[in-house]
C-alpha positions in Angstrom: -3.3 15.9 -12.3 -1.5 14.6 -9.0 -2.2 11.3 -8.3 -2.2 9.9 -4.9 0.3 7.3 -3.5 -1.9 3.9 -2.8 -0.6 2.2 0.5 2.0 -0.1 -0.7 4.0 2.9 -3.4 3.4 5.2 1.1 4.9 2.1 2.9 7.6 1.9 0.4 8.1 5.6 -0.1 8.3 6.2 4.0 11.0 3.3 4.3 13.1 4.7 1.3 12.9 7.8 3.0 14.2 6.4 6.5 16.8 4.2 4.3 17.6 4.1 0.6 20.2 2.1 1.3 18.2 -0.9 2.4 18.5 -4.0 0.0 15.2 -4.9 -2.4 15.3 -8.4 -0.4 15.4 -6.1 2.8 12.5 -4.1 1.8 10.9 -7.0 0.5 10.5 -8.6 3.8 9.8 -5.0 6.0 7.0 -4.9 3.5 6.1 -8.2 3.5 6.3 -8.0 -0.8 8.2 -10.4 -3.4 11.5 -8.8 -4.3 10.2 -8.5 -7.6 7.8 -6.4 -6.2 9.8 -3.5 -4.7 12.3 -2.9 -7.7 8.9 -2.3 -10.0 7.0 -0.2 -7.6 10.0 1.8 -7.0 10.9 2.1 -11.0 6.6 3.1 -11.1 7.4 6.0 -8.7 10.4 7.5 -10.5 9.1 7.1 -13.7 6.1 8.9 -12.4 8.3 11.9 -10.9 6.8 11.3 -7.8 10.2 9.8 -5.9 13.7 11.0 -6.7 16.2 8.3 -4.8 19.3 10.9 -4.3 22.0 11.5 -1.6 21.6 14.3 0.8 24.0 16.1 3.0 23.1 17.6 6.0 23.7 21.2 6.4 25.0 21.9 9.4 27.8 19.0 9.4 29.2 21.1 5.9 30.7 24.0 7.1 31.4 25.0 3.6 28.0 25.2 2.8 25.6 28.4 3.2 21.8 27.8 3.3 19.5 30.8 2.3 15.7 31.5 1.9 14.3 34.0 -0.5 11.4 35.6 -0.1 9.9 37.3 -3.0 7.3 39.7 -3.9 6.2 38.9 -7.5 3.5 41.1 -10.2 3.5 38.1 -12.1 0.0 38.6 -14.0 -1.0 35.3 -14.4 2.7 34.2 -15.2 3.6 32.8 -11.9 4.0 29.4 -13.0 6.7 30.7 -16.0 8.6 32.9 -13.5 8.7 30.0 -11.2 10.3 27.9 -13.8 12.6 30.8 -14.5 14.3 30.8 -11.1 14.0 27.1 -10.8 16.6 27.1 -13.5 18.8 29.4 -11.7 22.3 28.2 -10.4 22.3 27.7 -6.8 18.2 27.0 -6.7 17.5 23.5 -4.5 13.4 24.9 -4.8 11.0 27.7 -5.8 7.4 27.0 -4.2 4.5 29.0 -4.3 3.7 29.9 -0.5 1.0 32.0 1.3 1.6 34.9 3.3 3.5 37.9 2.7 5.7 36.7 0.2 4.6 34.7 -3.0 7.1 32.9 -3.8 9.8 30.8 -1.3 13.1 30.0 -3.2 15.6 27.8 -1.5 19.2 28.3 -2.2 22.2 26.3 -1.4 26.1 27.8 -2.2 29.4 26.7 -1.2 32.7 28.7 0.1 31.4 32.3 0.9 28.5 34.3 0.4 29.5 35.9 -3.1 27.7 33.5 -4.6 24.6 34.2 -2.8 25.0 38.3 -3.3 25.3 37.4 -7.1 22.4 35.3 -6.7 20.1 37.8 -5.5 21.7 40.6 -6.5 22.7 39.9 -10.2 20.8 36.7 -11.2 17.9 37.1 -9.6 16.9 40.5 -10.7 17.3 39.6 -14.2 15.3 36.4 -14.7 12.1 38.7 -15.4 11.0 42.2 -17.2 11.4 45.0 -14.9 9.0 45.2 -11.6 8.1 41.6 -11.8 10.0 40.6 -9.0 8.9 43.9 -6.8 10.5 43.0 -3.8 12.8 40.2 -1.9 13.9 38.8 1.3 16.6 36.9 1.8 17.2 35.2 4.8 20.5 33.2 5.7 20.6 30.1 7.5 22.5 30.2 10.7 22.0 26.9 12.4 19.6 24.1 11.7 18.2 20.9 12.6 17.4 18.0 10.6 18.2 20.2 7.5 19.2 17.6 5.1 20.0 18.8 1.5 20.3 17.7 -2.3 23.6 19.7 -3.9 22.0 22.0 -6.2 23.6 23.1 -9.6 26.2 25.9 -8.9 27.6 24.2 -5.8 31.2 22.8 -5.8 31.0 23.6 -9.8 33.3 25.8 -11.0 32.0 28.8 -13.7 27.7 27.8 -13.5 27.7 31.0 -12.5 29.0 32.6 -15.3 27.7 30.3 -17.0 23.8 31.5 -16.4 24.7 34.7 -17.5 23.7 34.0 -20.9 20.3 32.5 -19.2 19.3 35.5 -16.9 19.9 38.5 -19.8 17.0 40.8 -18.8 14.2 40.5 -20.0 13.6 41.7 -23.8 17.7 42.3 -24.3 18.0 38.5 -26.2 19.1 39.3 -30.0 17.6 37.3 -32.6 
């Protein structure tokens, strides 16, 4: 069950998110907290899996960078939760969400260089992380320009051979040998 943030784990969460770099002593005082305070609620959140403190990069300074959105079309039958962890697992994936509208499922993708890791993506990869006609259909739409697009590397990106590498972790479906 999600839990919700009470109003000191919001203040701190909102100034994180405007600086993780601040001190615990600067926190402390924004927040009006002891510095023993901020490190424990801080260490609550993460342990909770409610705050990640990571670096981002934003997208359109990294011209070696290609952002892409995948739309997809899923006959999950009650599975949606399992495929979503499938492509989650993916290299390349920053996010898989569950969305409404015409598609049902959003992925976000990040790759570096040129776009041959996206066509493997969603022409190799993607295809294979289910049984046939589970993934009916999907969109993908490339990033051209953005604005306050700030992103988390995801795996794949400035990695040499992840690619290959998730071969062995998108075999279609039913193919594994025991």
């Amino acid at each position: 069950m999600r839990e919700f943030f009470d109003s000191t784990d919001r203040r701190l969460s909102k100034l994180l998110s405007a600086n993780a770099q601040d001190s615990v002593n600067q926190l402390a005082n924004k927040m009006l907290l002891s510095a023993p305070t901020v490190p424990a609620r801080r260490r609550s959140m993460i342990d909770r899996n409610v705050l990640k403190v990571v670096g981002l990069l934003n997208l359109s300074e990294r011209p070696e960078l290609i952002g892409a959105v995948v739309g997809i079309n899923a006959n999950a039958q009650g599975n949606l939760d399992e495929l979503m962890k499938k492509i989650g697992d993916l290299p390349f994936v920053s996010s898989v969400s569950t969305v409404t509208g015409r598609f049902d499922l959003i992925v976000e993708v990040l790759v570096s260089g040129d776009v041959q890791d996206l066509y493997r993506f969603t022409s190799e990869l993607l295809p294979r992380v289910a049984a046939p006609g589970v993934i009916s259909r999907s969109e993908t739409f490339v990033v051209m320009k953005s604005h306050n697009k700030w992103v988390s590397l995801s795996r794949g990106c400035w990695e040499k051979n992840v690619a290959d590498a998730a071969d062995d972790r998108a075999e279609p479906h039913g193919s594994r040998n025991s």
